[in-house]
Biotite code that builds the C-alpha atoms (Angstrom):
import biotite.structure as struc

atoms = struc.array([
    struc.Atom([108.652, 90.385, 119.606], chain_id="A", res_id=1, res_name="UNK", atom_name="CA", element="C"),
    struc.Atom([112.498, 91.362, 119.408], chain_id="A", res_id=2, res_name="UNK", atom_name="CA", element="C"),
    struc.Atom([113.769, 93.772, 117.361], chain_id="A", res_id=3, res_name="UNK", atom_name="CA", element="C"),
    struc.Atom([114.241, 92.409, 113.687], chain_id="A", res_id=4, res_name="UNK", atom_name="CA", element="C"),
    struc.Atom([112.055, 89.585, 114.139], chain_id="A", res_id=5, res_name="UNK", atom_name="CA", element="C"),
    struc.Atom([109.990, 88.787, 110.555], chain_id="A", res_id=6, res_name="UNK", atom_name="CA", element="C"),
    struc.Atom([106.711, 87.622, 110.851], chain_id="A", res_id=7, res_name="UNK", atom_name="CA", element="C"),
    struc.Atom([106.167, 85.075, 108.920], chain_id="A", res_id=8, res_name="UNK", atom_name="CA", element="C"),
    struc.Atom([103.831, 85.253, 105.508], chain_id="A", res_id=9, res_name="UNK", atom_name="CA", element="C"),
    struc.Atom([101.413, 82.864, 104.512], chain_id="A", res_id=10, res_name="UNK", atom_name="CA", element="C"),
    struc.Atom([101.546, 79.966, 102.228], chain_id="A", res_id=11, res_name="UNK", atom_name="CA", element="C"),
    struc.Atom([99.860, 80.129, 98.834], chain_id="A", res_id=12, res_name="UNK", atom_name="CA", element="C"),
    struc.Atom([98.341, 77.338, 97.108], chain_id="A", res_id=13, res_name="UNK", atom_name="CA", element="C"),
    struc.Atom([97.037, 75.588, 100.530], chain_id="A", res_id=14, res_name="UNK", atom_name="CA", element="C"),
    struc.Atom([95.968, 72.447, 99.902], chain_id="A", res_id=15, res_name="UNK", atom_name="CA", element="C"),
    struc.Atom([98.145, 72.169, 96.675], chain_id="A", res_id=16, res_name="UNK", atom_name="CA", element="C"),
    struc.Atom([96.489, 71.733, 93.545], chain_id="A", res_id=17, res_name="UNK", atom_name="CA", element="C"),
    struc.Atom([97.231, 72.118, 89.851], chain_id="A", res_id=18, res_name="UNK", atom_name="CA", element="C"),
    struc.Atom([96.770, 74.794, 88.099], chain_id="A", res_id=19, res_name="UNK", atom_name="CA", element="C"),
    struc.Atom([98.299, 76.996, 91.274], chain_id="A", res_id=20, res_name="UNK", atom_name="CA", element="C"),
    struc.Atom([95.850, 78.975, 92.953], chain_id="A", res_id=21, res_name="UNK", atom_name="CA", element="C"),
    struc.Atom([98.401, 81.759, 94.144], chain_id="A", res_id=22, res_name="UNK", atom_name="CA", element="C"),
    struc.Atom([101.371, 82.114, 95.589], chain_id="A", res_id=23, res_name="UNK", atom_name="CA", element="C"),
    struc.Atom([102.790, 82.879, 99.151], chain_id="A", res_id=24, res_name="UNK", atom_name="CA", element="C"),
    struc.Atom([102.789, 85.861, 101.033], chain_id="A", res_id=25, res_name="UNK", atom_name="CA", element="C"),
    struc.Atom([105.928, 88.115, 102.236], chain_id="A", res_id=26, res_name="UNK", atom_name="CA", element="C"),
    struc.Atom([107.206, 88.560, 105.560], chain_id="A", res_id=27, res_name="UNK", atom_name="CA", element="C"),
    struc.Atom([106.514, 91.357, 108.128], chain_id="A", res_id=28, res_name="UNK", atom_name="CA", element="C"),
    struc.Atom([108.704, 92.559, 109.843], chain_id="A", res_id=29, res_name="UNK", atom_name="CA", element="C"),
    struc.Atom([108.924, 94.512, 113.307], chain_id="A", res_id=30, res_name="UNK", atom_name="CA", element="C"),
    struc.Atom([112.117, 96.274, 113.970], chain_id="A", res_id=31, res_name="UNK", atom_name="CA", element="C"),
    struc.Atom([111.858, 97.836, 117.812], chain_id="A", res_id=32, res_name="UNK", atom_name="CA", element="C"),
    struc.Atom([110.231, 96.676, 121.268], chain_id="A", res_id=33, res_name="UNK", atom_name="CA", element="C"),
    struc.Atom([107.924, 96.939, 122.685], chain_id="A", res_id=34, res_name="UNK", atom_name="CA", element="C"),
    struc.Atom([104.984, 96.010, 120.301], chain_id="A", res_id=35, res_name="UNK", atom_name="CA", element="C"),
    struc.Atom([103.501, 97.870, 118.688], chain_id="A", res_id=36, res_name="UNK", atom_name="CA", element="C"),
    struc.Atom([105.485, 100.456, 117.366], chain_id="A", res_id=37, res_name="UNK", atom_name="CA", element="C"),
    struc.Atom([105.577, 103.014, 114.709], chain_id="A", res_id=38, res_name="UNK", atom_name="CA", element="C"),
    struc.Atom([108.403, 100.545, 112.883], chain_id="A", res_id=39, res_name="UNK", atom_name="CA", element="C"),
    struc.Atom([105.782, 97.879, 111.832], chain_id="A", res_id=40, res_name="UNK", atom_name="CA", element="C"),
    struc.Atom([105.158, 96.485, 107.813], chain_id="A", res_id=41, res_name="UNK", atom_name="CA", element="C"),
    struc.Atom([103.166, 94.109, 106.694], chain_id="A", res_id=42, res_name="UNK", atom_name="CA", element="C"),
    struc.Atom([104.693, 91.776, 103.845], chain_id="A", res_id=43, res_name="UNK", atom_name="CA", element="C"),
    struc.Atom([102.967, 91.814, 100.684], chain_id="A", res_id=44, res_name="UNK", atom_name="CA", element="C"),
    struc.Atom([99.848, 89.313, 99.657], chain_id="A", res_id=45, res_name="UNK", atom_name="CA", element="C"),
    struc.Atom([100.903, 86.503, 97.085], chain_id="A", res_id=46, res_name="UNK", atom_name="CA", element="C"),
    struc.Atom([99.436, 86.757, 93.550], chain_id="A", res_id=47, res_name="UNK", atom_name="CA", element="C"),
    struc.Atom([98.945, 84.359, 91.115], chain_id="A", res_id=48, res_name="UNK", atom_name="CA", element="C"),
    struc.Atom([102.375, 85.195, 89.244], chain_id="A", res_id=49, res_name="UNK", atom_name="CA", element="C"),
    struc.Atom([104.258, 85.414, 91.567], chain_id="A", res_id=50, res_name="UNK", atom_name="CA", element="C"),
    struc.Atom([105.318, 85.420, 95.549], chain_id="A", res_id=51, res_name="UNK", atom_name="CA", element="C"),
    struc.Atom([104.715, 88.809, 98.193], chain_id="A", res_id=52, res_name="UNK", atom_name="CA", element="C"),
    struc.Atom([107.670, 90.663, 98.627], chain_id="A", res_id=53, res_name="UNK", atom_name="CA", element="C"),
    struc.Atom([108.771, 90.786, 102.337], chain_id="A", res_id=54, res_name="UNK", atom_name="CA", element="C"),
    struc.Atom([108.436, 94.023, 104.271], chain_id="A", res_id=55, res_name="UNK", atom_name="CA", element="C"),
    struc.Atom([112.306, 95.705, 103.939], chain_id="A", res_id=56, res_name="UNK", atom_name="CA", element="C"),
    struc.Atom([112.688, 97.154, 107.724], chain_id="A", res_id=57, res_name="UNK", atom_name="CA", element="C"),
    struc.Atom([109.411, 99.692, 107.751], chain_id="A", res_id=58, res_name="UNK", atom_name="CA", element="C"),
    struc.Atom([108.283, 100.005, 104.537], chain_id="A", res_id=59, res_name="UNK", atom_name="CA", element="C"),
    struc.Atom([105.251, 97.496, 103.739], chain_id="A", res_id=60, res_name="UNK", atom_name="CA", element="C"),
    struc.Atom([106.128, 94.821, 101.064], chain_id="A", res_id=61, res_name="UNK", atom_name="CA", element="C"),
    struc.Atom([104.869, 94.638, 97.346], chain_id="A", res_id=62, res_name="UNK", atom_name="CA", element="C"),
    struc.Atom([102.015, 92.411, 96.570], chain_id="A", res_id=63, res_name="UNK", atom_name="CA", element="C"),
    struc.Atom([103.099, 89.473, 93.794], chain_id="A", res_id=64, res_name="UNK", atom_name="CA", element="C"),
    struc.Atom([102.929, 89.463, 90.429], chain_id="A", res_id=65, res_name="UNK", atom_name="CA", element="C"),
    struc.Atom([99.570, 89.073, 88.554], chain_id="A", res_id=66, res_name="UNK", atom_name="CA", element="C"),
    struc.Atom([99.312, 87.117, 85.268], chain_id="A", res_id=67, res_name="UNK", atom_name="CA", element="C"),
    struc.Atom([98.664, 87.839, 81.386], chain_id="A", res_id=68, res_name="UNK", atom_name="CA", element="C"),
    struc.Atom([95.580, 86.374, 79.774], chain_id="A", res_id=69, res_name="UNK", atom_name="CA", element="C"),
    struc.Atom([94.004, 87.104, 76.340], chain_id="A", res_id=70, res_name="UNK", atom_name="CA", element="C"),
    struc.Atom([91.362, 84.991, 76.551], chain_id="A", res_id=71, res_name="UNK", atom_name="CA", element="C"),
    struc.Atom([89.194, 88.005, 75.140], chain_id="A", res_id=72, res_name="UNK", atom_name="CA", element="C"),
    struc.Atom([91.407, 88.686, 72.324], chain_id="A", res_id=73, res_name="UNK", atom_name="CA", element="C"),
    struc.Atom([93.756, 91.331, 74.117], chain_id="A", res_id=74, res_name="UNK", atom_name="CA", element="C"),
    struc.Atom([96.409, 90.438, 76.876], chain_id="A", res_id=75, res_name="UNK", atom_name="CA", element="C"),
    struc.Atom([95.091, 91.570, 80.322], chain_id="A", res_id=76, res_name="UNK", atom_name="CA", element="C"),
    struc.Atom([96.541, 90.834, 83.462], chain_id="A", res_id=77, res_name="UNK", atom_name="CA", element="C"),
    struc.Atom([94.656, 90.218, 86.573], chain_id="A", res_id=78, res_name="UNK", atom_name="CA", element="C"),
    struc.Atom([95.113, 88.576, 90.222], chain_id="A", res_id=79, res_name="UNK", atom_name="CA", element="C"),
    struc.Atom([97.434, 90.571, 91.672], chain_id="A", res_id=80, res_name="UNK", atom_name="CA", element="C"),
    struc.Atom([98.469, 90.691, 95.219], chain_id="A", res_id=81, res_name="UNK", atom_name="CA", element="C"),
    struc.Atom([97.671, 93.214, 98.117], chain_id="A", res_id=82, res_name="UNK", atom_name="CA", element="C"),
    struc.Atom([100.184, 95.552, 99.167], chain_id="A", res_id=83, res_name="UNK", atom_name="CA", element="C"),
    struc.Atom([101.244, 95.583, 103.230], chain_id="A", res_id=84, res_name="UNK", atom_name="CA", element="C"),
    struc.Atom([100.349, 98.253, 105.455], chain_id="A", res_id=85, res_name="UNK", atom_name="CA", element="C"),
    struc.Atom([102.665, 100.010, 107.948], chain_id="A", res_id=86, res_name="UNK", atom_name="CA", element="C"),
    struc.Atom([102.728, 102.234, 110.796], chain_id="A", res_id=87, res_name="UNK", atom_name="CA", element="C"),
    struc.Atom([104.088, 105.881, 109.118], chain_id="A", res_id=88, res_name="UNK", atom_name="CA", element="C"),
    struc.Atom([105.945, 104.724, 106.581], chain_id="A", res_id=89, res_name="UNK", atom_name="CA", element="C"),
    struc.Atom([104.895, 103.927, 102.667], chain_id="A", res_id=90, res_name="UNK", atom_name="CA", element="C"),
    struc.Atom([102.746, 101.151, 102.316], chain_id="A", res_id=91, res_name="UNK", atom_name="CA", element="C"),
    struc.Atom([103.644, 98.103, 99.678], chain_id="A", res_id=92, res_name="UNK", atom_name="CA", element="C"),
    struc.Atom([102.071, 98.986, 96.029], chain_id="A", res_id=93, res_name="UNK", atom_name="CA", element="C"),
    struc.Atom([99.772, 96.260, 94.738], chain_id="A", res_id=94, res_name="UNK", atom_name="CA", element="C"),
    struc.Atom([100.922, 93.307, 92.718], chain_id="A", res_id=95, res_name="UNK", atom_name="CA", element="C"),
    struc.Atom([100.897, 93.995, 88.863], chain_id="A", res_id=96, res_name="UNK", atom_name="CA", element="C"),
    struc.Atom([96.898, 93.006, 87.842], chain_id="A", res_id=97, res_name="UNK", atom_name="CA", element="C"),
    struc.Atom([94.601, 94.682, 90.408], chain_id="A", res_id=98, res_name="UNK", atom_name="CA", element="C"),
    struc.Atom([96.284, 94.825, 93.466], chain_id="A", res_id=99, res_name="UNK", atom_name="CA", element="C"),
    struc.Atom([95.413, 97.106, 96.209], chain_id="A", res_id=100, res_name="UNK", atom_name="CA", element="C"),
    struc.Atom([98.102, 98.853, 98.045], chain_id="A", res_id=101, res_name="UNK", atom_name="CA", element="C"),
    struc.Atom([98.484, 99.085, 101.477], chain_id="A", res_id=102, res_name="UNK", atom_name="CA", element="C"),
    struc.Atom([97.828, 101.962, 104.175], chain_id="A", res_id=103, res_name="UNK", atom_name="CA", element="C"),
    struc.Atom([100.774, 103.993, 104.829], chain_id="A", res_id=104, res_name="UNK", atom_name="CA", element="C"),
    struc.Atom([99.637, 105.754, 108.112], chain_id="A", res_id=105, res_name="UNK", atom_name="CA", element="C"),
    struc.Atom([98.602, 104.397, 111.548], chain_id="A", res_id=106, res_name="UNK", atom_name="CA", element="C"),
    struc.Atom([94.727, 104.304, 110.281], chain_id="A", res_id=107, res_name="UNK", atom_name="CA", element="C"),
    struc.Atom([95.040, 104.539, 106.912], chain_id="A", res_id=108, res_name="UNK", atom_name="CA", element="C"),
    struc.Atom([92.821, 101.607, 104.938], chain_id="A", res_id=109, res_name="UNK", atom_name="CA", element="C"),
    struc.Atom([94.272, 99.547, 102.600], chain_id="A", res_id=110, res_name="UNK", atom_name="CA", element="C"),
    struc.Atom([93.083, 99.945, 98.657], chain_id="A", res_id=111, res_name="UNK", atom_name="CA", element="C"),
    struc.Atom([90.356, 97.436, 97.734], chain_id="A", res_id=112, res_name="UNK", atom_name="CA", element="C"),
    struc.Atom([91.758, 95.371, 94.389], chain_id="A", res_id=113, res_name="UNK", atom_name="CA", element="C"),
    struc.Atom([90.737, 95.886, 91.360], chain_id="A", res_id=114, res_name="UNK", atom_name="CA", element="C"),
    struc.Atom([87.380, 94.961, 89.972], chain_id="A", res_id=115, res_name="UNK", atom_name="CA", element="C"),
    struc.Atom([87.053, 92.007, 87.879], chain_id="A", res_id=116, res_name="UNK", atom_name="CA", element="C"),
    struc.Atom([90.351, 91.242, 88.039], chain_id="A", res_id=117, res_name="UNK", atom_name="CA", element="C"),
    struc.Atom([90.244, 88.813, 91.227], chain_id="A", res_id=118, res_name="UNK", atom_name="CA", element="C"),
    struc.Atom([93.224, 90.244, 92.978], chain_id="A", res_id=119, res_name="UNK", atom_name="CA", element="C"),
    struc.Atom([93.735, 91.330, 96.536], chain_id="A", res_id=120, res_name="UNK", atom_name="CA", element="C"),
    struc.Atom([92.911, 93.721, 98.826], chain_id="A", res_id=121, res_name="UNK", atom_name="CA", element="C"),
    struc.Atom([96.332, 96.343, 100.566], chain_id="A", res_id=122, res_name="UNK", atom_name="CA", element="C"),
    struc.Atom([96.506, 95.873, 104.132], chain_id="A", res_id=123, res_name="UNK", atom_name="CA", element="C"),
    struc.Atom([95.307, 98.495, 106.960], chain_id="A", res_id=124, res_name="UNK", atom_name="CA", element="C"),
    struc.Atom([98.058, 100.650, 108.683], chain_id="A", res_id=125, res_name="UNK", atom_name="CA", element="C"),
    struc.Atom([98.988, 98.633, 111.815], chain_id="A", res_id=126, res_name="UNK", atom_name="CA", element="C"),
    struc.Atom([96.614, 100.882, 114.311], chain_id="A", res_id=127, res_name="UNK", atom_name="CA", element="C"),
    struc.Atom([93.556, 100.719, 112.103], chain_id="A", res_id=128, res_name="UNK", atom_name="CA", element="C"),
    struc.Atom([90.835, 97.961, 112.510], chain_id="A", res_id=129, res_name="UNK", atom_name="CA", element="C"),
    struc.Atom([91.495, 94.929, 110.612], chain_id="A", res_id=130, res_name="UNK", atom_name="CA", element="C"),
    struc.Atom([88.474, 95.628, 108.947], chain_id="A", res_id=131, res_name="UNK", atom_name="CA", element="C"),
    struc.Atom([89.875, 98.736, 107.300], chain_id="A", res_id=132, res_name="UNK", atom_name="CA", element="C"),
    struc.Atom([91.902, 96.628, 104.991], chain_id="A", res_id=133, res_name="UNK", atom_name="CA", element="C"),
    struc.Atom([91.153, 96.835, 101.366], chain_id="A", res_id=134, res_name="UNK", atom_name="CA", element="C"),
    struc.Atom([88.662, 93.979, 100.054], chain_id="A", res_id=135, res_name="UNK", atom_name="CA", element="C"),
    struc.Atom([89.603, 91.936, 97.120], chain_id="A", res_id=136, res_name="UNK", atom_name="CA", element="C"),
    struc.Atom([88.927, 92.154, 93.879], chain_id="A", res_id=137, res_name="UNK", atom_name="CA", element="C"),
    struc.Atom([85.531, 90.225, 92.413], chain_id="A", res_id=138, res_name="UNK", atom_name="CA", element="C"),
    struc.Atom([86.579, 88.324, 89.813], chain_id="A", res_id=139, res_name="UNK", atom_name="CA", element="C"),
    struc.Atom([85.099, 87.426, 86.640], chain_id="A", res_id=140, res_name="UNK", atom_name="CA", element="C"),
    struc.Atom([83.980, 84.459, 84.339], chain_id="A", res_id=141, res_name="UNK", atom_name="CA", element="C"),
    struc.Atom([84.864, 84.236, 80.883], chain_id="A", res_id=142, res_name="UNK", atom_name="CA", element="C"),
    struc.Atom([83.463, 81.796, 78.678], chain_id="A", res_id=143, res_name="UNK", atom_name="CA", element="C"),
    struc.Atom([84.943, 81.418, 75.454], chain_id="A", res_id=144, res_name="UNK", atom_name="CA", element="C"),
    struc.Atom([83.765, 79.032, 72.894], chain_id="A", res_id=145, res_name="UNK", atom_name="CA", element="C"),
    struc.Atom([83.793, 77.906, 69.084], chain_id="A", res_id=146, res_name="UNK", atom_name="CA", element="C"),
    struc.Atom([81.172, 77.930, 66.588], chain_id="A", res_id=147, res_name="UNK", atom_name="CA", element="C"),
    struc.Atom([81.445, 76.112, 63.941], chain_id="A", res_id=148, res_name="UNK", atom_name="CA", element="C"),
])
């Protein structure tokens, strides 16, 4: 890696089908050589409102936007993105509706998302095990119906 170079975030909605089922992830970044360093960030998971925010230099990028639903008679929003880890710097907050945020310390775990609410799981600080990243929200089922 070279200094500055992003790291490219996933794509949401892989295969694409309608009604979206989330949206893209931000970019890392890494901003000194050799790798690792203390100046890594993780960009934020997408959510289903809205994109990740990219990492900005060390600080770990935002998880997206959740969205509103009042299928059970009050607005509540849910599906949030994960926030990014980092190395020693603050980790991105989780996406509006559940989202985890991320680690914000070498081993630091991510935040798991929020129950029922489907959303995901902050990343690990960049020296801790993968598995030390936050797990993702369960979701939930909602049937709603109309008697007569």
């Amino acid at each position: 890696m070279t200094s500055g170079s992003p790291i490219a975030g996933a794509a949401g909605n892989t295969p694409p089908v309608s009604p979206s089922q989330g949206n893209a992830g931000g970019n890392g970044s890494v901003r000194s050589s050799p790798f690792p360093t203390n100046d890594e960030a993780g960009g934020g998971g997408g959510g289903i409102g809205g994109a990740g925010a990219n990492a900005s230099g060390a600080t770990g990028g935002n998880g997206g936007n959740g969205a509103a639903n009042s299928i059970t008679g009050s607005s509540v929003t849910r599906a949030g993105g994960g926030g990014g880890g980092t190395a020693d710097n603050p980790g991105g907050s989780g996406g509006p509706g559940g989202g985890g945020a991320g680690g914000d310390d070498p081993s630091a775990p991510g935040i798991s998302g929020g129950n029922n609410t489907g959303s995901g799981g902050g990343g690990a600080g960049a020296n801790a095990h993968p598995v030390m990243s936050g797990a993702g929200g369960k979701g939930i089922v909602i049937i709603r119906y109309k008697f007569q």
